[in-house]
N, C-alpha and C positions, 0 to 999 in steps of 0.2 A: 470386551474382547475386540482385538482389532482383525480385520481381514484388507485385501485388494482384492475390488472388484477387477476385473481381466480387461482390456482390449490393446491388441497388441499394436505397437507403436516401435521406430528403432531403437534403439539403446543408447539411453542419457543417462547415467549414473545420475539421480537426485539429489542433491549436496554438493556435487563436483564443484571446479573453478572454484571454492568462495574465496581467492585470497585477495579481496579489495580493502588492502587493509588502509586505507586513507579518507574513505570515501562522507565519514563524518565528520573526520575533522580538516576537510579540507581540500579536494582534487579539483575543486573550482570551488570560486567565491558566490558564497551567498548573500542572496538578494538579503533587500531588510527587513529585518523581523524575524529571518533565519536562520535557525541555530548551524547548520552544514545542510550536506548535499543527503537525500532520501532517494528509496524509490519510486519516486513521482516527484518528489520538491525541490529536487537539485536544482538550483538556481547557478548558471554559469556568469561570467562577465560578458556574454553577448547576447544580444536579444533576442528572444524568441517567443512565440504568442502561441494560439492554440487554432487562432484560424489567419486566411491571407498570408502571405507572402513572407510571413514569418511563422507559418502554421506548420503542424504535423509532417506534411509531406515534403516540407523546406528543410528539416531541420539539422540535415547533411550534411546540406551546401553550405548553414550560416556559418562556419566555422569549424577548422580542421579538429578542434577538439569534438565534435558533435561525429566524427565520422561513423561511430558504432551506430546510429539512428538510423543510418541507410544502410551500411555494409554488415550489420551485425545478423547474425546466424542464431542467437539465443534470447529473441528480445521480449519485450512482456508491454503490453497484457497480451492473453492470446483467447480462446475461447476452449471453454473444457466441458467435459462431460463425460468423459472415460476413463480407463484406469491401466495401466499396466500391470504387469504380473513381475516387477521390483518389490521386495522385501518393505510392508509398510513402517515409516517412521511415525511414533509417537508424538503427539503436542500435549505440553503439561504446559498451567501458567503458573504463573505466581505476582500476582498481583494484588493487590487490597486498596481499600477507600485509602484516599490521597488529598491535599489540595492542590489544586491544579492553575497553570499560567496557559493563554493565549496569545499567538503571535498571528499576522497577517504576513504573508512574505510577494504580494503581489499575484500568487498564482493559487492558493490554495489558503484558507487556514487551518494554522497547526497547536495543538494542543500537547503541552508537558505536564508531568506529574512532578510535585519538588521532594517527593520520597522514592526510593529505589523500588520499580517492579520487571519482571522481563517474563523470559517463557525458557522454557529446556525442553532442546527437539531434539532424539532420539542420544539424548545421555549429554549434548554440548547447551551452553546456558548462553542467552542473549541477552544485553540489559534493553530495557524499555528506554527510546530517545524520545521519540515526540509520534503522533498522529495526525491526519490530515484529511481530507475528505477528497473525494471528484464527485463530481452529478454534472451529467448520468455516471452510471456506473463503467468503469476501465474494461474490466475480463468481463466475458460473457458467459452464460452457463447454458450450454447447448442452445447456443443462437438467441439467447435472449438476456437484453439488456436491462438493468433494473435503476432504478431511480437515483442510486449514489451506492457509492463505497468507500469505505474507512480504512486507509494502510495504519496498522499499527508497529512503527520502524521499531527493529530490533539490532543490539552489534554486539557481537562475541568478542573475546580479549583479543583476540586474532587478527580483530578487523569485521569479518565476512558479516554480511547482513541476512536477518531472517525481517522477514516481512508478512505478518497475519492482515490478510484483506478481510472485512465484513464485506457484503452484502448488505444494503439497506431497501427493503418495497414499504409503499405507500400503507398505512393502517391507522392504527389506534396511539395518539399522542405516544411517547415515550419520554418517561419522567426521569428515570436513569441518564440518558441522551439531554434533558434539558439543560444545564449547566453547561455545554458545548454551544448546543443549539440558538440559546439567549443568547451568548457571546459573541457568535458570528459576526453580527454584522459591526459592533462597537469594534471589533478586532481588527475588521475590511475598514474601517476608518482609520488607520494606521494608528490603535492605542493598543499597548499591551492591556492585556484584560485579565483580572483575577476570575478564576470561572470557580470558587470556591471548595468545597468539597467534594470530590467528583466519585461516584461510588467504582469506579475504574472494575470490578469484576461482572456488574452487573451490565456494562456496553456491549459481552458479549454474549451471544445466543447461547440455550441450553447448550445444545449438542457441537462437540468442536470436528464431528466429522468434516473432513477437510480433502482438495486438493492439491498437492508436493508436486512442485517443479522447478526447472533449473530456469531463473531469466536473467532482466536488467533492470536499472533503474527505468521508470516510463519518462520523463525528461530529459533533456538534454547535460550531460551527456550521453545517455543511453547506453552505461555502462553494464556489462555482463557480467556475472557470476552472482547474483541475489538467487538466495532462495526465499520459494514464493509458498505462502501457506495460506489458501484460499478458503473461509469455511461454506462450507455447502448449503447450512441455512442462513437465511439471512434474516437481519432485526428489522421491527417493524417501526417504522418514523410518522409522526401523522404528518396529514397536508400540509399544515400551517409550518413545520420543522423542515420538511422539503424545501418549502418554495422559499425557505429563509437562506440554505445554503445556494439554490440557485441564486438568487438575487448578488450573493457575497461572489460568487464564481459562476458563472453560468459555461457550461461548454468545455471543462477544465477536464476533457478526454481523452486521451489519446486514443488510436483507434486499433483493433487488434489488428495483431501481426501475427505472422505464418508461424507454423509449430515445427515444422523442420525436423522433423524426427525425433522429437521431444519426445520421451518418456512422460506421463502423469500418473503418480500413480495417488489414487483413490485410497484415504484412509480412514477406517471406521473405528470408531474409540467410543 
């Protein structure tokens, strides 16, 4: 049974804006190793880093296309921990064991499946693009930051992007997660990497209780209208799998930004 949990917040329809209908195949170029633009791994044709002078708080100014990074009203990651009283949207997946490719694109690595899987969020169906890491973790969950997190990009026939972030904190190895994990850093060496069989259902946690909101890509161009599907618990990675993806990307964060009357709303499944 699903419910929303309640804290009231202004009114953001949850789903609104998604008509980006370009945004994978194309509204800036991607870097190498990347298949198009995500929300986090849009790679544009100007540079931009994550710290200095081409960092986060630059990333405005480098370039008129980057301008939603400073000017934008709906941007992501943000920090959550509440819930609206918006009608909750369902997450279904549909995913299964796949063999799986790795690419490195300079700011993150990203992992694809070469059989068809996606998700279907409240009746509309996303196909599965690729996945990708940050460490430390982007959004935060009531002020707390966790060791990395996983977008799993999603895009509807329409265009519009859905986005499942994991949560990943420090634990017990995780064997499911190793065929990404091994591949990291052969990847960050600029080779595509066969990451073999990847059991793709099993990356994510039991329970897909989750946080719904309206944002943007976290990259430049920091484009608006992604819906963000956050789940609430997160997987456990051991040490030695952490400190693999920091070594490949270290600091690959953006840092949250304001909520601006965002609706969240909290969904229990």
């Amino acid at each position: 049974m699903r419910s929303a949990r309640i804290m009231t917040r202004k009114s953001l329809l949850v789903g609104s804006g998604l008509g980006l209908l370009a945004l994978i195949t194309g509204c800036s170029k991607p870097a190498a190793g990347a298949a198009g633009p995500s929300p986090s791994t849009s790679a544009a044709p100007h540079a931009w880093s994550y710290d200095g002078a081409e960092g986060p708080e630059h990333w405005g100014a480098l370039s008129s296309d980057f301008g939603s990074c400073s000017s934008g009203t709906a941007q992501s990651p943000i920090d959550v921990g509440g819930g609206s009283g918006l009608t909750p949207v369902p997450l279904a997946l549909a995913y299964a064991a796949s063999v799986g490719e790795m690419t490195d694109n300079g700011h993150t690595t990203e992992l694809r499946a070469l059989t068809a899987q996606g998700i279907t969020v409240g009746g509309k169906q996303y196909a599965f693009k690729q996945m990708h890491f940050h460490a430390p973790s982007e959004h935060t969950l009531d002020g707390v930051r966790f060791e990395a997190e996983f977008h799993f990009v999603h895009q509807a026939d329409d265009g519009g992007l859905a986005v499942v972030g994991i949560l990943a904190a420090v634990g017990a190895a995780n064997a499911a997660w190793a065929p990404f994990t091994d591949g990291v850093p052969a990847a960050a060496s600029g080779q595509k990497v066969a990451a073999g069989v990847v059991d793709f259902p099993a990356l994510f946690p039991a329970s897909l209780d989750h946080f719904a909101y309206d944002g943007s890509l976290t990259t430049p161009p920091c484009s608006e209208g992604v819906r963000w599907l956050l789940l609430e618990t997160p997987v456990e990675l051991g040490a030695g799998q952490l400190a693999t993806l920091r070594a490949a990307h270290a600091g690959n964060s953006r840092p949250v930004q304001l909520l601006n009357g965002r609706d969240v709303v909290v969904v229990d499944q």
